[in-house]
Each structure stands twice: as structure tokens, then as C-alpha cells.
ZADO-589667 format. One record per residue (C-alpha): residue number from 1; residue in three letters; z, y, x. Coordinates in pm, whole numbers. Layout:
<bapas>
@num:NUM | residu:ALA | zz:Z | yy:Y | xx:X
...
</bapas>
This chain:
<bapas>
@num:1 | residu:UNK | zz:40224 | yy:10230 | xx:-9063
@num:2 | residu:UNK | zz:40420 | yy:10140 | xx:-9363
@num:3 | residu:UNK | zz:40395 | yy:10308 | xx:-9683
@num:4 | residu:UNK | zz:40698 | yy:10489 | xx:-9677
@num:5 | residu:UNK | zz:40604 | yy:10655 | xx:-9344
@num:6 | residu:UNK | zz:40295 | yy:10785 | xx:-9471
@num:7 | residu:UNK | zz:40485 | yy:10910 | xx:-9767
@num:8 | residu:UNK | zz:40727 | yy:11107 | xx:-9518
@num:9 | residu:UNK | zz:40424 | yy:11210 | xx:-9318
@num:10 | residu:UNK | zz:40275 | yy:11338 | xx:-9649
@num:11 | residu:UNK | zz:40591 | yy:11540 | xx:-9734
@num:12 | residu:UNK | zz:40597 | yy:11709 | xx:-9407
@num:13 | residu:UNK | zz:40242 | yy:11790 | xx:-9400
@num:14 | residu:UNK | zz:40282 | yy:11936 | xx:-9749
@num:15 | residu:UNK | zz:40542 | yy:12150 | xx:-9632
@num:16 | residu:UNK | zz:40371 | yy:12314 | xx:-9331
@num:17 | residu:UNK | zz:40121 | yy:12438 | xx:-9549
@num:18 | residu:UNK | zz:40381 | yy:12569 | xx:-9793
@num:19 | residu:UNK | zz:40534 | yy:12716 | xx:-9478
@num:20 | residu:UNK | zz:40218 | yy:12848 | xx:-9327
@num:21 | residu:UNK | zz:40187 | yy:13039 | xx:-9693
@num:22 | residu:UNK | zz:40526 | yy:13265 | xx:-9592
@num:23 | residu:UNK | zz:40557 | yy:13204 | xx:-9985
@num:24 | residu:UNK | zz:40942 | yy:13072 | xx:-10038
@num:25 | residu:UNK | zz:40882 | yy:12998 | xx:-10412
@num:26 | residu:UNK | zz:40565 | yy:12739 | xx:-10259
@num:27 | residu:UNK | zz:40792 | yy:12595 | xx:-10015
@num:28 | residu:UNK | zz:41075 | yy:12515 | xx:-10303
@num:29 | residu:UNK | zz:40813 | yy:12342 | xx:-10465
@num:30 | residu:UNK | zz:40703 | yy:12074 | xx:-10264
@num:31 | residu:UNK | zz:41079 | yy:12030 | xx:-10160
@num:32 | residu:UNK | zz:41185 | yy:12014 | xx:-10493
@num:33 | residu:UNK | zz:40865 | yy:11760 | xx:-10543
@num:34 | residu:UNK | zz:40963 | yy:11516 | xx:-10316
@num:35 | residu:UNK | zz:41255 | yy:11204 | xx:-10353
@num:36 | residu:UNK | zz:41572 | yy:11193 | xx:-10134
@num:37 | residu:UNK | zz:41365 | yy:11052 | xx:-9842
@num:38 | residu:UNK | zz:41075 | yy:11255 | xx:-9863
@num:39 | residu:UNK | zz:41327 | yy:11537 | xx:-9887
@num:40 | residu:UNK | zz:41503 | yy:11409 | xx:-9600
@num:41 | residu:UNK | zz:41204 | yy:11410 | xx:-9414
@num:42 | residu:UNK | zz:41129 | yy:11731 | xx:-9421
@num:43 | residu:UNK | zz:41480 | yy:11883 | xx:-9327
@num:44 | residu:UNK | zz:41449 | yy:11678 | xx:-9032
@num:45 | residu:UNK | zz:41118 | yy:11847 | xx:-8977
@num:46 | residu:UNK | zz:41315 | yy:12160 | xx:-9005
@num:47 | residu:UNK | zz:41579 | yy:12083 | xx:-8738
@num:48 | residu:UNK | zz:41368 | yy:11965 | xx:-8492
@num:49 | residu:UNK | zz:41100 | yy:12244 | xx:-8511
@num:50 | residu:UNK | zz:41376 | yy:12476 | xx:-8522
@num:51 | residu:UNK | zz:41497 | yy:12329 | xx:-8211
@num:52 | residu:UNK | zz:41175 | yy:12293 | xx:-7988
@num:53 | residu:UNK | zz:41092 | yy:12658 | xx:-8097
@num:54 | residu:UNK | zz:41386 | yy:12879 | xx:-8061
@num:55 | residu:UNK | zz:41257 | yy:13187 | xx:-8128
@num:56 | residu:UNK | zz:41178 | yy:13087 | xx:-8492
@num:57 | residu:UNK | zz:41510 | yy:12826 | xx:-8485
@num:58 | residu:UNK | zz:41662 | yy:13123 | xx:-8735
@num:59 | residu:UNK | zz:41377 | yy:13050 | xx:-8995
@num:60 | residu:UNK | zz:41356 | yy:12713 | xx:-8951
@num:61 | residu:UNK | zz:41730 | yy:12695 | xx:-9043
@num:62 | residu:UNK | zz:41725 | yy:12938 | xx:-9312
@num:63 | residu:UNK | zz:41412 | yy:12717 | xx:-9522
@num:64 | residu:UNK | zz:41633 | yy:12481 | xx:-9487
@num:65 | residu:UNK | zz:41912 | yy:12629 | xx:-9669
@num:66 | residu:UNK | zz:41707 | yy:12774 | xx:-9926
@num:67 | residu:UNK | zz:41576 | yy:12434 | xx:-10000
@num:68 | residu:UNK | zz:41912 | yy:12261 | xx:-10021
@num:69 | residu:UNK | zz:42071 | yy:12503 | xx:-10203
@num:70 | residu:UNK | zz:41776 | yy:12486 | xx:-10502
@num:71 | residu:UNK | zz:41730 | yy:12171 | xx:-10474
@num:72 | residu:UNK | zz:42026 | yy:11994 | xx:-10343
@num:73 | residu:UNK | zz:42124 | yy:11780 | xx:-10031
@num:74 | residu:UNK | zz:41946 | yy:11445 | xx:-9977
@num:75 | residu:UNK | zz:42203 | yy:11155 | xx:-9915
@num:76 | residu:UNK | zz:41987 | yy:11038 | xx:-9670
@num:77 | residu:UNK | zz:42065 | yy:11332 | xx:-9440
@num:78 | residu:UNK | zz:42434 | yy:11294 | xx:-9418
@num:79 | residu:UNK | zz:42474 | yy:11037 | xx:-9126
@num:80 | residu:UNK | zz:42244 | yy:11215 | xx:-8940
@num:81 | residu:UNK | zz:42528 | yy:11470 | xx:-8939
@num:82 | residu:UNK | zz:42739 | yy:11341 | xx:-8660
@num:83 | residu:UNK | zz:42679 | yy:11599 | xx:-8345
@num:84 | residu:UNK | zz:42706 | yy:12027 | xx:-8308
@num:85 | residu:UNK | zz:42383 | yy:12081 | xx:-8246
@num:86 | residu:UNK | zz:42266 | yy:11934 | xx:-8624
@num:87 | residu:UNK | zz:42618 | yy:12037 | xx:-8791
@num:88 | residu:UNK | zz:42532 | yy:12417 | xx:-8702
@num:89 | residu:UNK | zz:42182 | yy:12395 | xx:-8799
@num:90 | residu:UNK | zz:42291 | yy:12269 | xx:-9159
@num:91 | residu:UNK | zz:42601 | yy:12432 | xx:-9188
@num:92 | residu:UNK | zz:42437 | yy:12747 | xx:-9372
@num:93 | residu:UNK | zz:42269 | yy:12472 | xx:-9616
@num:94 | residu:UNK | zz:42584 | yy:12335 | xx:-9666
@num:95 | residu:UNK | zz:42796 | yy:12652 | xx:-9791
@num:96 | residu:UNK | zz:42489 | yy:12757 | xx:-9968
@num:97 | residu:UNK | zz:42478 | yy:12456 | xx:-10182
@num:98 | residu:UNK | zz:42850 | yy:12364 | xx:-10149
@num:99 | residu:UNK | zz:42776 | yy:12004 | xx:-10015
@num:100 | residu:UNK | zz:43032 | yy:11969 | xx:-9790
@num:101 | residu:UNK | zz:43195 | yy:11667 | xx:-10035
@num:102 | residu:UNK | zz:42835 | yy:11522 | xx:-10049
@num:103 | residu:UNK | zz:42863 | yy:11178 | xx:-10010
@num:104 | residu:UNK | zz:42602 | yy:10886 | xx:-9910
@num:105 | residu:UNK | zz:42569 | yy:10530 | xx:-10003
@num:106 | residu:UNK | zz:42873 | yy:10457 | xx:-9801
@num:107 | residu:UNK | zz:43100 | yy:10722 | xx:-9939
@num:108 | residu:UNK | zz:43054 | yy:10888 | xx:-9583
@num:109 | residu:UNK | zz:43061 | yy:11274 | xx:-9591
@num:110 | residu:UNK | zz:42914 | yy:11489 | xx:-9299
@num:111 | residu:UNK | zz:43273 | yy:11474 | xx:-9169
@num:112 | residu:UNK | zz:43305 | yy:11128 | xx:-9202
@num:113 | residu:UNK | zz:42930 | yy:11096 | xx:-8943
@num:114 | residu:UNK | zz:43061 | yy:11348 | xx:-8753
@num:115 | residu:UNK | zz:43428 | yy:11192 | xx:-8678
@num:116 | residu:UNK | zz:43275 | yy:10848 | xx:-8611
@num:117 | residu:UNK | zz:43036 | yy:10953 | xx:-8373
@num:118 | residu:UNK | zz:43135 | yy:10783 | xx:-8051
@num:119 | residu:UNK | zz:42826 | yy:10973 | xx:-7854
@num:120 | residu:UNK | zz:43033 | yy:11301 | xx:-7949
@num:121 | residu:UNK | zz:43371 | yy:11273 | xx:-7751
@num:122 | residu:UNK | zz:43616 | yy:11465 | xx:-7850
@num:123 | residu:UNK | zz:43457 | yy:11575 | xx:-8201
@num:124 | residu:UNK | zz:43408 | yy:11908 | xx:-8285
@num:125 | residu:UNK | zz:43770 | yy:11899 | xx:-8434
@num:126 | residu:UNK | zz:43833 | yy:12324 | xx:-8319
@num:127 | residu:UNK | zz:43530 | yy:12397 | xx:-8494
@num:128 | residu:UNK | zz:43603 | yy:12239 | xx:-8832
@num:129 | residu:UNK | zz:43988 | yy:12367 | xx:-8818
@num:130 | residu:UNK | zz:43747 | yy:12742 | xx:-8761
@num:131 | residu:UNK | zz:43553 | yy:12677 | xx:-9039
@num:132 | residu:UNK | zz:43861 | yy:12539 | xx:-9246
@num:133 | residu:UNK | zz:44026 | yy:12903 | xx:-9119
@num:134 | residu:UNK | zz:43720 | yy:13126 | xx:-9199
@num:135 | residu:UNK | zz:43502 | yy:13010 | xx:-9404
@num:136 | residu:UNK | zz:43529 | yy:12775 | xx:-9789
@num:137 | residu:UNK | zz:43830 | yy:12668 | xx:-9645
@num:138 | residu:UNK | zz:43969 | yy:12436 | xx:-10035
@num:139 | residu:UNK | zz:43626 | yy:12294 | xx:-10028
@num:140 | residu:UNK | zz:43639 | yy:12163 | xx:-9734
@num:141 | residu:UNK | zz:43985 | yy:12074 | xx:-9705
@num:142 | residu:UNK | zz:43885 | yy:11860 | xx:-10007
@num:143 | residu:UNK | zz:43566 | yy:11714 | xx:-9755
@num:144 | residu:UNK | zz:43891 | yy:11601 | xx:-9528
@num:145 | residu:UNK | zz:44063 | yy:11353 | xx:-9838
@num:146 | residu:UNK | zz:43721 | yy:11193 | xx:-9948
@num:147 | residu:UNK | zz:43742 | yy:10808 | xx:-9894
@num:148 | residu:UNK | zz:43450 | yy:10630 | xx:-9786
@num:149 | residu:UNK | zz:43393 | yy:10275 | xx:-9956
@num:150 | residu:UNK | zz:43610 | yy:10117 | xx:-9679
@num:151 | residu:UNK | zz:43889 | yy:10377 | xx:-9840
@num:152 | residu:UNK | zz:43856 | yy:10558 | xx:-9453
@num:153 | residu:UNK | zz:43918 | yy:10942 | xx:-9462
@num:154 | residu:UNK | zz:43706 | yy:11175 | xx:-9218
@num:155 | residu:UNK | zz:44006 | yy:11158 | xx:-8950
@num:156 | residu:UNK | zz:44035 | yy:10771 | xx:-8992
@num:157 | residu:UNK | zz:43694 | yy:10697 | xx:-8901
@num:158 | residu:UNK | zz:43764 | yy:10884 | xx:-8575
@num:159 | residu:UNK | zz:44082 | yy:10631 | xx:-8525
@num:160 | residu:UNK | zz:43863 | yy:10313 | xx:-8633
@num:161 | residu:UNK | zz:43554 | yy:10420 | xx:-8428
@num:162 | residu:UNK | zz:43570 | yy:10687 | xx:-8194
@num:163 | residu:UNK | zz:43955 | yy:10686 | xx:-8072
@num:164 | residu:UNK | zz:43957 | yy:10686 | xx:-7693
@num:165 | residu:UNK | zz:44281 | yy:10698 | xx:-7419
@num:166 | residu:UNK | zz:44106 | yy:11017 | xx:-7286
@num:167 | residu:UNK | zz:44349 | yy:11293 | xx:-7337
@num:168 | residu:UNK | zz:44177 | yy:11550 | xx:-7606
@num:169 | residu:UNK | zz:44167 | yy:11914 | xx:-7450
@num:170 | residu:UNK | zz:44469 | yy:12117 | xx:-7541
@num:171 | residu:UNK | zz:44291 | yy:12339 | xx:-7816
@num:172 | residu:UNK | zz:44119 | yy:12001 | xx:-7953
@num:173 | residu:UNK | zz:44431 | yy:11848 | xx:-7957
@num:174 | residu:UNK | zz:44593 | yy:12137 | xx:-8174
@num:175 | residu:UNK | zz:44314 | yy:12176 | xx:-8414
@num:176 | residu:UNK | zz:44356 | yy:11784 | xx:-8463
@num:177 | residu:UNK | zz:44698 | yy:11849 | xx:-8581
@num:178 | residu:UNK | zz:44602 | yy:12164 | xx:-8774
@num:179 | residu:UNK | zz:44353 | yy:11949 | xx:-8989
@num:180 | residu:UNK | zz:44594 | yy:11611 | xx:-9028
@num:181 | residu:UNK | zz:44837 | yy:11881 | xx:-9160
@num:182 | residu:UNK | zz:44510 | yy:12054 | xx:-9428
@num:183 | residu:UNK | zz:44420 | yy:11687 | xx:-9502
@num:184 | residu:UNK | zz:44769 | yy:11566 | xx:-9571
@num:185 | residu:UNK | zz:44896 | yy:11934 | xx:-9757
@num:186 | residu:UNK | zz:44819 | yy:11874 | xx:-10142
@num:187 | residu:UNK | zz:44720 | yy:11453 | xx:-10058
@num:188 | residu:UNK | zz:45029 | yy:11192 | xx:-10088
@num:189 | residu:UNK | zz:44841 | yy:10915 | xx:-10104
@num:190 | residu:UNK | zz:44776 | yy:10852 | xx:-9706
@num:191 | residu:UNK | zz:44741 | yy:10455 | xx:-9701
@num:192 | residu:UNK | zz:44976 | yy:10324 | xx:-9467
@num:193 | residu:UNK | zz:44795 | yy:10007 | xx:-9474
@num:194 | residu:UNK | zz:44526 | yy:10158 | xx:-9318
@num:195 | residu:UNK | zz:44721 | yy:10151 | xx:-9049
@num:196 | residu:UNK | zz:44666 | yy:9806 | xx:-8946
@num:197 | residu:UNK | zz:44294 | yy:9849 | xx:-8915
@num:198 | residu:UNK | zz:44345 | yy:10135 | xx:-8722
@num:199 | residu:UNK | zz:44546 | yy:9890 | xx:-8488
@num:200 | residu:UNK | zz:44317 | yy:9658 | xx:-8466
@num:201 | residu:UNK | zz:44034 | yy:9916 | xx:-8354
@num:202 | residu:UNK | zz:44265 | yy:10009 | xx:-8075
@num:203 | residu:UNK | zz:44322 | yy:9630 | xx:-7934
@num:204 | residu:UNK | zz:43975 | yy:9592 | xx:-7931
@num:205 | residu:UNK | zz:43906 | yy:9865 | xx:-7745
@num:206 | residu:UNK | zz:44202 | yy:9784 | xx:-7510
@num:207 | residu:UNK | zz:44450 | yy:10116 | xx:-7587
@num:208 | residu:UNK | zz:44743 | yy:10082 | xx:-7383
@num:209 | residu:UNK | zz:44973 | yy:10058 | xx:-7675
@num:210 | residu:UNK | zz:45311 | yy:10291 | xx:-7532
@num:211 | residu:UNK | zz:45513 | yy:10531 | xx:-7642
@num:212 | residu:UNK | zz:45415 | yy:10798 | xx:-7412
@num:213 | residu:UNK | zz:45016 | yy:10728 | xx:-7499
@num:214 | residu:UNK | zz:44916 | yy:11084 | xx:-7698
@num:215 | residu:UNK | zz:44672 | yy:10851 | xx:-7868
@num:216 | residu:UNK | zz:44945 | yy:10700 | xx:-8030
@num:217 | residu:UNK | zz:45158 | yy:10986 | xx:-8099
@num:218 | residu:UNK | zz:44829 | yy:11115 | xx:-8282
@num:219 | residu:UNK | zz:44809 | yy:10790 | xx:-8523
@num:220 | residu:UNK | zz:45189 | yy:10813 | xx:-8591
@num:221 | residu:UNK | zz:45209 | yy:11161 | xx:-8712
@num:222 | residu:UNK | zz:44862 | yy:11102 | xx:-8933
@num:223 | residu:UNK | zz:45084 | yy:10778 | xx:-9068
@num:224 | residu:UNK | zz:45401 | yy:10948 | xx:-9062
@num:225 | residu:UNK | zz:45589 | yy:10614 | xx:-8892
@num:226 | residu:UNK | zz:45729 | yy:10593 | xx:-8550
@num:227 | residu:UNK | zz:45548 | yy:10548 | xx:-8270
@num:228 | residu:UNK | zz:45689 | yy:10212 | xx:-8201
@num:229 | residu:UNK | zz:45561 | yy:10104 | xx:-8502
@num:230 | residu:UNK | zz:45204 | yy:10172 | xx:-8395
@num:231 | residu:UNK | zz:45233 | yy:10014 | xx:-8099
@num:232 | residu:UNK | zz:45332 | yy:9692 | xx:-8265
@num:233 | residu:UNK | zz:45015 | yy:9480 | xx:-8294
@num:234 | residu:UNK | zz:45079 | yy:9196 | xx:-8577
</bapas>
């Protein structure tokens, strides 16, 4: 077992016995104690209890909110972001502490995991455009227009990676629109070079490129060019 593992193992030991104490100030402690991975290690701890034991999933989900928002988000936590089930466990942490334009080491946001997520098809797209409705709807409209270091917005890495000729359900398909629309509202700067990756993605993963292909039509209004244009492969 490598040192780091026994470090994680330490910081998760540590805070069952801060969490066997029912003593919140104890259990901000050894959070705040421990370095992004430690830290990390002990949301996870969090989840997954929370999840095994659903009767105590509320608790398990509200230490981990109270943690984050004392003692922030660990980077390391963000691409684990990328299903439902761990977005709705986290999203309490992540109003709490306002993380939602928390990036990683990539420049990935939760949204950008999320999108990309090829395991989760269609993404959650309704529920964002809810939360975007109902909830800190500027902050994370501002979460949509982050740029990852390959200059990728949330929406792009679904084109790049996750983009699929499987027609999205009708309410999926109109939240899509409603969050191209919140991305794209106060943000001129959509790179229409981008495009061309996005292109590429799609002949690799064999896309019928034609007009009457809604994955297309999708890509075009996010670029704002024709259609034709994006079935041109150059």
C-alpha cells in the first residue's frame, strides 16, 4: 500500500471518529486538517456511506456540505462529478460554498465532468436548465462559459466527447437549447474554431453528417452557422 493510500485511509479513519463524536465543530477540524486529497478522500467517504446507508444518506450529505462550505471544495473531487447520483449528493455543498465555477487542474468544472461523461447518455441537461431556473441561476450560468485548458465550454465537451446520433428526449432536447441560449446570453466570444474539433469528434465516431441529423442542427445553432457548414468535414 503506497503512502498516499495510507494517508487517505488515515483521513477517513480520522473522520469517523469525528463523526462518531456527533460534534460538527470536531468534524470541521480534521476536514479542515487534511490536503486536497486527503480532503477528497473523505467526501468520497461521505457519498458512498451515504449511499449504502440510506436512511442516514441525509447526514451523510449534509457533513459534507458543512465541510465544503468551511473549508472549501477539493479539486480533486470535480471529475468525479460526472453522473446524478454524485451531482445531487454534492449539489447542497456546492450552493453552500458557491463552487459551482470550481475548477481542476484541467480547467474542468463539475459541468464540464458531467457533460463529457459518455456512461451518462443524454446528460442531465433538464436538470441543470432546473437548477439554472430555481436555484443561483448567474452563478451558474457563469459555470456554463468557463473554458477548460483545451478552451472547451461545459456544452462543448458534450459535442467533443459524448455527442451521439441518438435522438435526445423531447424535454432534454429543449433544456439543451434553453442552456446554449443562458451560455451564449451575456458571452460573444463562442469560438467558431472550435468548431472544427467538434467535427472531427463526429467523423470519428461516424455521425451521419446531413441536414436533417438533429445532432447537427444542435452544433449549428451552438455555432450559429448553417447546417451545411457543419456537415462539411475539411
Amino acid at each position: 500500500m503506497t503512502q498516499a493510500s495510507n494517508n487517505q485511509d488515515q483521513a477517513i479513519a480520522e473522520l469517523i471518529l469525528a463523526i462518531r463524536s456527533k460534534t460538527l465543530s470536531k468534524i470541521l477540524t480534521v476536514y479542515q486538517a487534511q490536503d486536497d486529497k486527503g480532503r477528497a478522500a473523505q467526501l468520497k467517504f461521505c457519498y458512498e456511506t451515504g449511499e449504502s446507508q440510506p436512511s442516514r444518506y441525509a447526514d451523510y450529505q449534509n457533513i459534507a456540505a458543512q465541510c465544503i462550505a468551511a473549508h472549501g471544495l477539493p479539486s480533486g473531487i470535480i471529475a468525479g462529478l460526472n453522473n446524478n447520483d454524485r451531482v445531487n449528493f454534492f449539489m447542497p455543498a456546492l450552493q453552500a460554498s458557491e463552487s459551482f465555477s470550481q475548477t481542476n487542474h484541467q480547467g474542468n468544472t463539475f459541468l464540464h465532468a458531467l457533460f463529457a461523461n459518455t456512461e451518462q447518455s443524454p446528460p442531465p441537461f433538464n436538470f441543470i436548465r432546473s437548477l439554472l431556473l430555481f436555484e443561483r441561476n448567474e452563478s451558474l450560468a457563469k459555470t456554463l462559459r468557463v473554458r477548460n485548458q483545451n478552451k472547451l465550454t461545459p456544452l462543448e465537451c458534450y459535442f467533443v466527447y459524448s455527442l451521439d446520433e441518438q435522438p435526445l428526449p423531447e424535454h432534454e432536447l429543449t433544456a439543451l437549447f434553453a442552456l446554449i441560449e443562458a451560455e451564449q446570453s451575456n458571452n460573444k466570444s463562442v469560438l467558431k474554431n472550435n468548431l472544427a474539433q467538434v467535427q472531427s469528434a463526429m467523423k470519428s465516431r461516424n455521425i451521419t453528417l446531413n441536414a436533417q441529423n438533429q445532432t447537427l442542427l444542435i452544433v449549428a445553432s451552438y455555432y450559429q452557422v448553417d447546417i451545411n457548414q457543419v456537415c462539411q468535414l475539411h
